[in-house]
N, C-alpha and C positions, 0 to 999 in steps of 0.2 A: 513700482510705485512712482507716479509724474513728480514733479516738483512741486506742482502746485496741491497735489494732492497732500504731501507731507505738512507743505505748508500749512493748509486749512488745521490740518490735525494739529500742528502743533498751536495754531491759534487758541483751537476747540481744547487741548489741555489745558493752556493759557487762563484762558475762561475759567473752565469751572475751580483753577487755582485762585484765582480773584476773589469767586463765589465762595471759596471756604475761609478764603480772610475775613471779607465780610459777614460773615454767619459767624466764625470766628469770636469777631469782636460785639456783636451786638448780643451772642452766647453768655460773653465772661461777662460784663454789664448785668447783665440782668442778674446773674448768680448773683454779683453783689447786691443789685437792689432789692431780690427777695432775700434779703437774711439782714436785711438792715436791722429791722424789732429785733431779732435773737442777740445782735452783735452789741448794738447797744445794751441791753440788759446787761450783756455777760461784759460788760465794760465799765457800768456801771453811770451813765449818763442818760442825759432829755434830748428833749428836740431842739429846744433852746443851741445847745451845746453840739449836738446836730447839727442844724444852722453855720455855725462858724468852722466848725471842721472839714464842713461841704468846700466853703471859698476855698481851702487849701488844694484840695480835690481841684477847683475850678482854675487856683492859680498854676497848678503842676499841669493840667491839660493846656492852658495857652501859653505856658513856657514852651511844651514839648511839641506843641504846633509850628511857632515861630522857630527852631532851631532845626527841626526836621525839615522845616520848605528849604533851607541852602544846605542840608547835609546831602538830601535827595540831588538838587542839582550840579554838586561837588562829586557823589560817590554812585547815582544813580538810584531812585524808587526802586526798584526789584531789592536794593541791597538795604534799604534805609526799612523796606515791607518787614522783612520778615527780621531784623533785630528787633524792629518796635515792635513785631506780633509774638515773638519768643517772650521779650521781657515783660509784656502785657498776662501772657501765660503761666510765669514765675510767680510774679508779685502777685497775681491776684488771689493768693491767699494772704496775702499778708493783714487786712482788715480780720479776717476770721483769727488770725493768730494775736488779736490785739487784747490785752485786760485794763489797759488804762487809757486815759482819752488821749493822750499825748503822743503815744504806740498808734492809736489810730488816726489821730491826726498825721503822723509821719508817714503810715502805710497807704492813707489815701493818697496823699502828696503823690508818693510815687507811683502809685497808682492811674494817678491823672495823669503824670506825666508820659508816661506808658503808652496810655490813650491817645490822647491829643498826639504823639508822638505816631502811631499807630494812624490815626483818620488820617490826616495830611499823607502820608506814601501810600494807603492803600485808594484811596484816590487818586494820587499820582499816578498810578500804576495801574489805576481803569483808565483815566485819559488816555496812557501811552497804547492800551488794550485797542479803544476806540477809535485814535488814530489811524492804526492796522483793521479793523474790520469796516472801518471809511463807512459805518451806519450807527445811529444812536444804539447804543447798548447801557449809556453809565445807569439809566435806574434801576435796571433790573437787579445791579447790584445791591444799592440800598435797599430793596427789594427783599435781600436774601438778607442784610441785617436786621431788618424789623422781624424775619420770620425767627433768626436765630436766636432774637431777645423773646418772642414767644418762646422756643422749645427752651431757653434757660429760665424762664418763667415757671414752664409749668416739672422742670427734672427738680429747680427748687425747689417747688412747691411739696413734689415728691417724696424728697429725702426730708423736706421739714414734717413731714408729716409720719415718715418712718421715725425720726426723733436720731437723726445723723448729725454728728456735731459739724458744725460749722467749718472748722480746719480741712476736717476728713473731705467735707463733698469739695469746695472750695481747690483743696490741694487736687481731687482726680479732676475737678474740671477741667485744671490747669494741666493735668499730664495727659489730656485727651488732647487740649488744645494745641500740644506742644507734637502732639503727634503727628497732627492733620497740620501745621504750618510748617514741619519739616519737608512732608510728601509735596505740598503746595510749592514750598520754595525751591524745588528741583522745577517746577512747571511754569514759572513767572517769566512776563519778557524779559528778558537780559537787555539793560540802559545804559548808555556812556554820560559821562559829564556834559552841558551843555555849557557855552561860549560862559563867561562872562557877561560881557556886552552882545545886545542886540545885532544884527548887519548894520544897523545904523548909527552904532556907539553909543546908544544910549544904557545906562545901567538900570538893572530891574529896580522899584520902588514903588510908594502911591500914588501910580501915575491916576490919571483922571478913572481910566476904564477900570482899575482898583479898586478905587473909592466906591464910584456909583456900585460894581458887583457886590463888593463886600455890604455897602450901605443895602442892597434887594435880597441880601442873605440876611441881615440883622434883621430886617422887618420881617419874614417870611422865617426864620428864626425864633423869631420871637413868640409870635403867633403857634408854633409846633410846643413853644416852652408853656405858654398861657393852659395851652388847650390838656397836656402832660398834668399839670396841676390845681387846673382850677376846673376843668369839666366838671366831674363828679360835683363839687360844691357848687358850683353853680345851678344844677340841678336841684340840688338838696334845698337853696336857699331859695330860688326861684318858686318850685313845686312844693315846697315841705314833702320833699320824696325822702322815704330810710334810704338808710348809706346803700345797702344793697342794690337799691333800683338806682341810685343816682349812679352807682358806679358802670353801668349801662353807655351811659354820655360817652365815658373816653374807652368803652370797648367798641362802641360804633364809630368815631374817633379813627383810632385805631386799625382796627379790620380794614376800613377804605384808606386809611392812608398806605396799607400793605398791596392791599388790591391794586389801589393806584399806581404803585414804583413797578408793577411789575406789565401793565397797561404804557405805560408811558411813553417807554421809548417808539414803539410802533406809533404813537401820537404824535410822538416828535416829529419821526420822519416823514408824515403826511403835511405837520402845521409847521414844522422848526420850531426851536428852543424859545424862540420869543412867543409864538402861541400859545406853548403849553405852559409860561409863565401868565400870559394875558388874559387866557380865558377863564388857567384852572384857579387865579386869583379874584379871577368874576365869579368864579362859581362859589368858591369858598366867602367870597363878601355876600351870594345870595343865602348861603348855610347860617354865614353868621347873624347876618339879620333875622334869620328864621328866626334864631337860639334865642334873640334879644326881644322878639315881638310875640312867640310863642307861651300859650296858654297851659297848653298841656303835653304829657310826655310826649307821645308817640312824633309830633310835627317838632316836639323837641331835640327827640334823639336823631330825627331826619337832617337837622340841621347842621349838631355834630359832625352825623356821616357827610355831608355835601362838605363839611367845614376841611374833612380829613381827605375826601379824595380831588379837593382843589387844588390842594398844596403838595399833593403826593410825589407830585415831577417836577416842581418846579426848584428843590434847591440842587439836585443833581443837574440838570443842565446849565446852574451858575457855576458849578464847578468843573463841567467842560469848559463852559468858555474861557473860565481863571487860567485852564490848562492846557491855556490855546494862545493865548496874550502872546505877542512879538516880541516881549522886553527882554529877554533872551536869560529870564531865571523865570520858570514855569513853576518849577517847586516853589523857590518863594513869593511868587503871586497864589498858587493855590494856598500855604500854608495864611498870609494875608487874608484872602476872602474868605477862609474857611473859620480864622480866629474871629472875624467881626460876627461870623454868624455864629459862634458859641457864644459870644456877647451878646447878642440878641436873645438867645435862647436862654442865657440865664438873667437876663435884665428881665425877660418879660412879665415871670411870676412874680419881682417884685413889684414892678410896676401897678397890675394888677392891686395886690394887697393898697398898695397906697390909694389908689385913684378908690377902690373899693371902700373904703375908710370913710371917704366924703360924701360916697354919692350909693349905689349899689354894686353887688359883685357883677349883676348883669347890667348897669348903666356902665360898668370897668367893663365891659369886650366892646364898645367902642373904641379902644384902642387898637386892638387886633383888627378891627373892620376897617379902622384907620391906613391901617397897615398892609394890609391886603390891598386895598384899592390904591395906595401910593407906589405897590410894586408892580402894579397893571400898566401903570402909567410911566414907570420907569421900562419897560420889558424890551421895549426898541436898544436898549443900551448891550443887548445878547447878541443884535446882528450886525452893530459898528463893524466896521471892517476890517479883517486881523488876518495876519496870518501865520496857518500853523508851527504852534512851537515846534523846536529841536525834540526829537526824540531822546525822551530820556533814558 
């Protein structure tokens, strides 16, 4: 066997190790999201109370985002991947193990942090993939985490339905997950610490290229959060549709934004990263207008769908570039751009709700079309000129 041959191979393990991180995490996610109603009942709390136990969740994911970007670039992603996907695997029973809100407020905590902990290296860790195959690859990953919050969707769905306590499915999740990120973690690139400083002495921070990325991750962010929780009602309110047909909106949603990550990269590589920000934010500002000028379902749910596969490629290629920056800490510029676009993502449902308050919930998605079309015109800011990070 040539060299190069081995090589490939071990790329091609490389790969589909990434691809079970990925799956990985968008799996244990969703197990929590379906067992939300049971968890609360057996806890004994509202939505209300819901509500404020989430930010803790939201505070532990952007702690373990910012603290993972310099652990990565101190200790190396492959090594910072799979402790944040071990401990994501553990804990994520611990919501199911919760009877009082205060037990669940602390298991989300950790929970989040876990996570946030977890996105930041396994990003890191497809950048450093993408580097080595010198062709876009990062969305097919994110690709594989929307698929694997489908398959935890529907195994919860499953076990809720066999009447499986919570703990029990919960704990095997996590013993399957712990399986597949063992085998994974023999397959992952192996990363050394990168410089300190830049060649040029400069120390990593919010330099300009920073800002602007993380700023086209928060609006594009936001928009992914909007569309997560207020599809369905917007429909409902819009149409007087039952919940059932309204919940259509963010299956078609949904479906194109999966379809899309896994489309993308091959789009990238025709138009580059700033196109597939450019266009597919033009396409999603023509979905949104549909959604807001639309009469009836069907030109409705078309809208959704454009809405979902405009944005499908666009925040994976902010997160190459993040992981491309010169500043000579890659980790923590991706954990940077990656925390502003959690912020955006959880700003945008409130935002929503307020602006809705005044005016309508479909006069509120002129925010998101706001937003869309200001990361169009932001998108030239993917091919400023950089050059590639130190491999991690």
């Amino acid at each position: 066997m040539t060299d190069s041959v081995r090589k490939n191979a071990r790329l091609a393990r490389a790969r589909v190790a990434v691809f079970t991180v990925f799956g990985v995490n968008g799996f244990l996610l969703a197990m929590w999201v379906v067992h939300i109603p049971v968890i609360l009942e057996r806890v004994g709390t509202g939505y209300a109370t819901l509500g404020s136990l989430l930010l803790l969740l939201a505070a532990g994911a952007l702690c373990g985002m910012q603290v993972t970007g310099r652990l990565a670039d101190r200790f190396g992603s492959h090594r910072t991947t799979i402790v944040s996907a071990l401990a994501l695997a553990v804990v994520a029973v611990g919501p199911g193990l919760a009877t009082a809100p205060w037990q669940l407020g602390l298991a989300l905590a950790i929970f989040g942090l876990a996570n946030g902990a977890l996105d930041v290296s396994m990003n890191s860790q497809a950048v450093v993939l993408e580097q080595r195959y010198e062709r876009p690859i990062m969305s097919a990953f994110h690709g594989v985490f929307s698929a694997g919050g489908i398959a935890g969707s529907l195994v919860g769905a499953a076990t809720l339905a066999m009447e499986v306590s919570p703990p029990v499915t919960l704990a095997a999740a996590g013993g399957v997950a712990v399986c597949l990120v063992a085998w994974a973690g023999r397959h992952l690139v192996r990363t050394t610490p990168v410089p300190r400083r830049s060649p040029s002495g400069r120390r990593g921070g919010y330099s300009r290229r920073v800002v602007l990325l993380g700023g086209v991750a928060f609006a594009l962010m936001l928009c992914e959060g909007v569309a997560n929780d207020w599809s369905a009602l917007q429909v409902q309110e819009r149409l007087d549709s039952p919940a059932s047909v309204a919940a259509l909106a963010f299956g078609a949603f949904s479906a194109t934004m999966t379809l899309g990550r896994f489309l993308a990269d091959r789009v990238s590589a025709r138009i580059g990263s700033a196109g597939v920000i450019r266009y597919g934010t033009l396409m999603a500002a023509v979905g949104m207008g549909t959604v807001m000028a639309s009469p009836v379902l069907p030109l409705t749910l078309t809208g959704w769908a454009l809405f979902g596969l405009g944005l499908s490629g666009a925040v994976p290629q902010l997160f190459t570039a993040a992981g491309n920056l010169d500043s000579g800490s890659p980790g923590a510029d991706m954990s940077r751009v990656v925390g502003l676009g959690y912020l955006g993502f959880l700003a945008g449902p409130a935002c929503i709700g307020w602006v809705s308050e005044a005016t309508s919930l479909t006069a509120a998605m002129a925010v998101p079309l706001v937003c869309v079309l200001v990361a169009a015109l932001l998108a030239p800011v993917l091919t400023a000129p950089t050059t590639p990070a130190p491999t991690r």
